[in-house]
N, C-alpha and C positions, 0 to 999 in steps of 0.2 A: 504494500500500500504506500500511493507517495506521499510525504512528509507535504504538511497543511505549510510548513514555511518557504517548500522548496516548488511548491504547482506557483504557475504562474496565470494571476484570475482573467486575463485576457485567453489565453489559451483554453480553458475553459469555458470559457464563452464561448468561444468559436465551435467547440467538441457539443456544447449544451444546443447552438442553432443548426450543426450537423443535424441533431436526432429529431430536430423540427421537419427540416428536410425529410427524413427519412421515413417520417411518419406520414409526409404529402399535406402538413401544412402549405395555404397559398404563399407566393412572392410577400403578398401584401402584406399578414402576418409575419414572415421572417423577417421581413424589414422595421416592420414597428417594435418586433422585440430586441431585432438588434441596437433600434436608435434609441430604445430604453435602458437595457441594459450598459452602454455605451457614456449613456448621458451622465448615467450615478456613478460607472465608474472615473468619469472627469474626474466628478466633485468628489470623488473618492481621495483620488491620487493629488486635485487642487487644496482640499485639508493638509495633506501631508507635506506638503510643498514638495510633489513629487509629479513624476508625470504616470501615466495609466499602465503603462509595459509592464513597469517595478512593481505593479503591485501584484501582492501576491493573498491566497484565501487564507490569511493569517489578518491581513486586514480586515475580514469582514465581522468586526465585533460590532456590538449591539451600537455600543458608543457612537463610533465612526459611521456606521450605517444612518443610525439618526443624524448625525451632522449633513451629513452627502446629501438624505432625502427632504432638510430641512434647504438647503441649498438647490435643487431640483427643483422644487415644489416654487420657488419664489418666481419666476417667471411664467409659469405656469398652471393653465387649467385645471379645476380639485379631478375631473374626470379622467386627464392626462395622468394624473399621480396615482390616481385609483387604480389604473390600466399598469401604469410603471410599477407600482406595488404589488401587484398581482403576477408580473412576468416576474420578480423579483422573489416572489414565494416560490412559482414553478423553479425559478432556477436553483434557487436555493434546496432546494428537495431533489433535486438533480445530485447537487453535489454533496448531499449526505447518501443518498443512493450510491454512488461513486466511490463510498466510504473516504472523502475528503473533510467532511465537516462532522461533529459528533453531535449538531444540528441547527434546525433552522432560528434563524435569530430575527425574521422578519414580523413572529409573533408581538414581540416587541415595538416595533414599529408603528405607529400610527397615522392613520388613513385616512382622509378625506370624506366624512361619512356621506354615505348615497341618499343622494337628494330621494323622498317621493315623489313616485309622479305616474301619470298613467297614458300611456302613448295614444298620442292625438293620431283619430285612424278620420278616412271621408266618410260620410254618414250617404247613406245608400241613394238619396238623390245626385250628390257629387259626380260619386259611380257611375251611376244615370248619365250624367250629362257627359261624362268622362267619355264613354262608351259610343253614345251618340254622336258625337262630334268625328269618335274615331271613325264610325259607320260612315257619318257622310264626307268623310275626306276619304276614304277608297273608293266611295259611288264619286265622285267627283274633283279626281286629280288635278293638282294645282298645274301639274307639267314641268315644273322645278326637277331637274333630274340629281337633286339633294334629297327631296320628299320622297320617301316610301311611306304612304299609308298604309300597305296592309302588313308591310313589316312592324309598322309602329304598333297596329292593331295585334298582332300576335304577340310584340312585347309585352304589351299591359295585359293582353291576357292570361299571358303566361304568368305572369306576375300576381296578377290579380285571382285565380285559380288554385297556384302552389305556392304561393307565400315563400317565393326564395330569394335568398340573399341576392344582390348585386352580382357580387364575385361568384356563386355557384348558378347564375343565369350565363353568367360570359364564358364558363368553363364547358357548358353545355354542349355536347358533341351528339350526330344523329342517333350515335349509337347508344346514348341514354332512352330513346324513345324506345321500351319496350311493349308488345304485345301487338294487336291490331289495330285495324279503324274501327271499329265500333268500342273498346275498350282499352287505351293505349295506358302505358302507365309510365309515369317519368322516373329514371334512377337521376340521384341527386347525390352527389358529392359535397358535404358539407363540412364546417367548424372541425376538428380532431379529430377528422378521418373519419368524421358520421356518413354513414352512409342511410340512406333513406328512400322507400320506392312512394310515388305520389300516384295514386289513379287519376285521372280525367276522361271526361267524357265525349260523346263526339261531336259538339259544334267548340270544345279545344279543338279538335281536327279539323273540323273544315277549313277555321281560320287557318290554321299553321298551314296543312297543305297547300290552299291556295297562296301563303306565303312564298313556301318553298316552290311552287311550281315557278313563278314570279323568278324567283332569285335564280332559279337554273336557265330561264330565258335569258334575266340579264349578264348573269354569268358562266356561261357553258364549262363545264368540268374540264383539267385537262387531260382527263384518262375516265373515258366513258365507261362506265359500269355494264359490265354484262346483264345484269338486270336491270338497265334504262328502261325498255321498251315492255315490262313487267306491268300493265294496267292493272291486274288482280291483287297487287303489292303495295301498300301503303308507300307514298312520294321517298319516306324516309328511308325505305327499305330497298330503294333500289338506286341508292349514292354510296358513295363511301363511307362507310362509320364512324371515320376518322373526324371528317368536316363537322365545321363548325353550326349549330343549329341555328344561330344568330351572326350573321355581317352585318357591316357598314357600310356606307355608300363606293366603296373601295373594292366592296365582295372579298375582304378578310375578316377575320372574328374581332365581333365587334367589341371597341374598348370601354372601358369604365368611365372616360370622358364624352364621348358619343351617348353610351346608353343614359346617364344625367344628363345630356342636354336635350335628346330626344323628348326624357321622359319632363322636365320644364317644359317645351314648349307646348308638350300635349296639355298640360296644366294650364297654360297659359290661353291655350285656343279657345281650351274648355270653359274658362272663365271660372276654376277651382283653386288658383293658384294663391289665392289670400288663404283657403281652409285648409294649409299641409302648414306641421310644425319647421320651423325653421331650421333649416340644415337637412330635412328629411327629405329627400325625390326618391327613386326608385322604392324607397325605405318605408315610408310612406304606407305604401300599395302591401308592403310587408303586414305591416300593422292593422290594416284593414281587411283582411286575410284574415288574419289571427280572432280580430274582435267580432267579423261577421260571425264566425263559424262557434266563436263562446255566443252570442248573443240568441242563435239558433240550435244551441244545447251541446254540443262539443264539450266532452268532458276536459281535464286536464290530460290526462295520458294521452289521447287523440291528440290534443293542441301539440303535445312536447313532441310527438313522433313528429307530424306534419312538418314543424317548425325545425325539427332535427338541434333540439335544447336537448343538454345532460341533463339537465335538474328539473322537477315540476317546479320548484321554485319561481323558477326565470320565466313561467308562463302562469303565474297566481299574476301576474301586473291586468291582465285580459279580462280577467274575470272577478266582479265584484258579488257581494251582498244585497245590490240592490237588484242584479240585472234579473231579468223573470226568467231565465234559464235556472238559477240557481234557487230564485225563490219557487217555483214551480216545481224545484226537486225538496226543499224542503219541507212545501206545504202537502206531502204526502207521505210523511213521519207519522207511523201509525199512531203512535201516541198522541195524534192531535186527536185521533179516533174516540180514546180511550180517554179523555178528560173533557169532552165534551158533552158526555154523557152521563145524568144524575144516577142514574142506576149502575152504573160499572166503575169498579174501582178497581184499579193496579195492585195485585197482592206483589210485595218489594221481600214475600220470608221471610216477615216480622209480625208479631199478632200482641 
């Protein structure tokens, strides 16, 4: 086992965002745990009046760590610190795994307590007009060869049907669409290697095919599928598995800067763009997903699969007390039976 004085804590950082990698965390996430873990260790090495190389996991005492996180934290959002605290525990847990640390010291630590709050979703008229405006900018192209409406329509659909991330809609390859047209199901790649299968039904399909049919007109494959000319075959099923289920105006997979500004402008058409929280687009459509599907009796466990969350915890924010999904499952507590009634009493095995 190597000596806690002699590892050097950059080196383990490096080894620590390896097994991110290796797990198939996205870019996006390995870069934000790197520019956190990175960050504390400045302020690490800038206490000691040292630079970052030198240090070593002998530095990581309770002490110093609180200094580093109180220095971090000063230019920075409580949300950012919650996040950098949290890569900070994972790592930490790493390297007592590692048999480096004899353990975590981030217990100590203290965090930026998590604001309440309950995610601002579009209330079903929005949707409405969301939808419609999509509708009629496909019956009615603008002729801008920027504008795809029925891409953009499959976007939100997509979105608005499986409730999935940004980064797990852009990751999306034909080859996730499993089963037929009448019952297609989406595999989703999601958060820590969650994997997750989504059902959808078929006017998902109509829209998406008539997408894809679209996007093979304006983009022609460069190596035609032996099941092209396969009409009995689902559009998806007779491309490459590999391609991307979502391009840009470029006919490459579309990026994260395209898909937020698509999904603005649709907001924008729609005349919904004042009712989305701030900072949320694609994200938005997430949340709305989420709340429909508690507000129309989705249990917890359903939500956490759907949504591909570890915890029920992280999907109690969806669902309230007051919503009549819940009050609807309460007021059928047989005991409301049983105390309603002057002549029946509850024997409790005590006389």
């Amino acid at each position: 086992m190597a000596s806690r004085d002699e590892s050097g804590l950059l080196e383990w950082v490096a080894s620590y965002l390896e097994t991110l990698q290796t797990a198939k965390r996205s870019a996006h996430t390995v870069k934000a745990y790197r520019l956190d873990l990175h960050g504390v260790c400045a302020a690490l090495a800038a206490a000691r009046g040292a630079v970052p190389a030198e240090l070593t996991i002998a530095d990581l005492t309770i002490r110093a760590l609180r200094t580093a996180f109180a220095t971090f934290a000063r230019e920075r959002q409580p949300a950012s610190v919650r996040r950098a605290w949290s890569v900070w525990n994972n790592f930490c847990n790493f390297l007592v795994t590692e048999r480096l640390s004899e353990g975590n010291p981030m217990a100590s630590i203290t965090q930026p307590k998590r604001p309440e709050h309950t995610p601002k979703a579009f209330k079903p008229a929005a949707v409405g007009q969301l939808v419609d405006t999509l509708t009629h900018d496909t019956q009615h192209p603008s002729g801008s060869s920027r504008d795809w409406p029925q891409r953009d329509l499959a976007l939100v659909a997509t979105l608005l049907l499986t409730g999935i991330r940004s980064e797990e809609l852009i990751s999306l390859d034909l080859g996730h669409i499993l089963g037929g047209i009448d019952a297609p199901i989406l595999r989703v790649h999601g958060k820590g290697a969650i994997e997750r299968e989504i059902p959808l039904e078929d006017s998902w399909t109509a829209i998406v095919s008539t997408y894809l049919h679209e996007r093979y007109t304006r983009f022609p494959p460069l190596r035609r599928s032996v099941l092209a000319d396969r009409t009995d075959l689902p559009v998806w099923e007779r491309h490459t598995p590999a391609d991307p289920l979502f391009v840009g105006a470029d006919g490459q997979r579309i990026t994260r800067g395209t898909l937020q500004y698509r999904v603005r402008r649709m907001y924008r058409r729609a005349g919904i763009e004042s009712e989305r929280k701030r900072g949320a687009l694609a994200h938005a459509l997430r949340h709305t997903f989420a709340t429909s599907l508690a507000d129309n009796g989705a249990t917890m466990v359903e939500l956490q699969q759907l949504l591909g969350h570890r915890s029920l915890q992280t999907v109690q924010i969806y669902t309230s007390a007051t919503n009549d999904a819940v009050r609807h499952a309460a007021r059928h507590n047989p005991v409301y039976g049983l105390l309603g009634g002057s002549d029946r009493t509850v024997d409790d095995g005590e006389s």
